[in-house]
N, C-alpha and C positions, 0 to 999 in steps of 0.2 A: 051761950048755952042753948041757943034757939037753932044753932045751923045754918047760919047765914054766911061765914068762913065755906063750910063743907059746901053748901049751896052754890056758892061762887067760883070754889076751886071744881066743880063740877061744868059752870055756864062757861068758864075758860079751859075745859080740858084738862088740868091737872090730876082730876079726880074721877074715876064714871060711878054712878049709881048701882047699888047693891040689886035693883031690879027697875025694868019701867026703860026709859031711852028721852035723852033731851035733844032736842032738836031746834038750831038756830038758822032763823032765815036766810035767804043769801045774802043779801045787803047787809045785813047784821056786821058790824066790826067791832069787837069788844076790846078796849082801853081798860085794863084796871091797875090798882095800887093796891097789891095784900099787905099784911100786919107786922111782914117781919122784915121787911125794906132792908134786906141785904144785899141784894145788888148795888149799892151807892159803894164806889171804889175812892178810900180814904185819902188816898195819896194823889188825888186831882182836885184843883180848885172847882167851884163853883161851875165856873164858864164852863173850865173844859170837861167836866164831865155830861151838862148838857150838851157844850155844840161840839163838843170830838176835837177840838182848836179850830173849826172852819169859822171864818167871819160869817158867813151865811149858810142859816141852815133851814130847810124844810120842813113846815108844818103844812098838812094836808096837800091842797095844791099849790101852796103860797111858798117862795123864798123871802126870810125877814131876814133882818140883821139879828146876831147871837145875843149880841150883847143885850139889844130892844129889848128883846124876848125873854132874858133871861131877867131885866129888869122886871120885866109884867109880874113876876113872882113876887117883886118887894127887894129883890138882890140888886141895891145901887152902888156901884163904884167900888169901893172895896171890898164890901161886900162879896163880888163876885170873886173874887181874888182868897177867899179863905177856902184854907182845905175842907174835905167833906167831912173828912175823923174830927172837926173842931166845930164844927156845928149844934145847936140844939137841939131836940125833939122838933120842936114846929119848924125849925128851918128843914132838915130834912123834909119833913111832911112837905112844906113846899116845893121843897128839888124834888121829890117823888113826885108831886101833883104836873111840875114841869114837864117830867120827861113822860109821863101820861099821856099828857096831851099833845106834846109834841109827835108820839106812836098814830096819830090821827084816831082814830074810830068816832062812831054815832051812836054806842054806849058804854057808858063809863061805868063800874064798878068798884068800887071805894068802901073799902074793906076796912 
């Protein structure tokens, strides 16, 4: 009710302002997660829709293992292995908060 949705879809582009101009740094690399996490494709497990099947994937400047990383979220072992259509609210939230961060940037917007 406050416009903080509107406000964010505005700081990433989605959206421009009815009047006035925002303006983001150069440095500035915006990471967010909006409300309606519909990008999560049902029909891939865990793993692979974080790391695309590669055993190693890129974060920032760093290559990790998928699997490590995918664990950092709380996803162990079989976890990783369940489809995305069979997950929870907070699991979701989790693989969204995943592949967040995995996008690199130095600020996150979390919607």
């Amino acid at each position: 009710g406050a416009g903080k949705s509107t406000l964010f879809r505005m700081l990433t582009g989605k959206e421009q302002p009815d009047s006035g101009t925002i303006e983001i740094g150069e440095t500035v690399q915006i990471a967010s997660v909006d409300q309606s996490r519909d990008s999560l494709e049902g029909n891939k497990t865990v793993w692979e829709q974080v790391s695309d099947g590669f055993e190693q994937i890129k974060i920032g400047n760093y290559e990790v293992p998928s699997r490590s990383y995918v664990g950092r979220f709380n996803f162990k072992g079989a976890d990783q292995q369940k489809f995305v259509k069979d997950l929870s609210g907070g699991e979701r939230g989790r693989l969204h908060l995943a592949l967040t961060l995995k996008q690199g940037g130095n600020v996150l917007l979390l919607d």
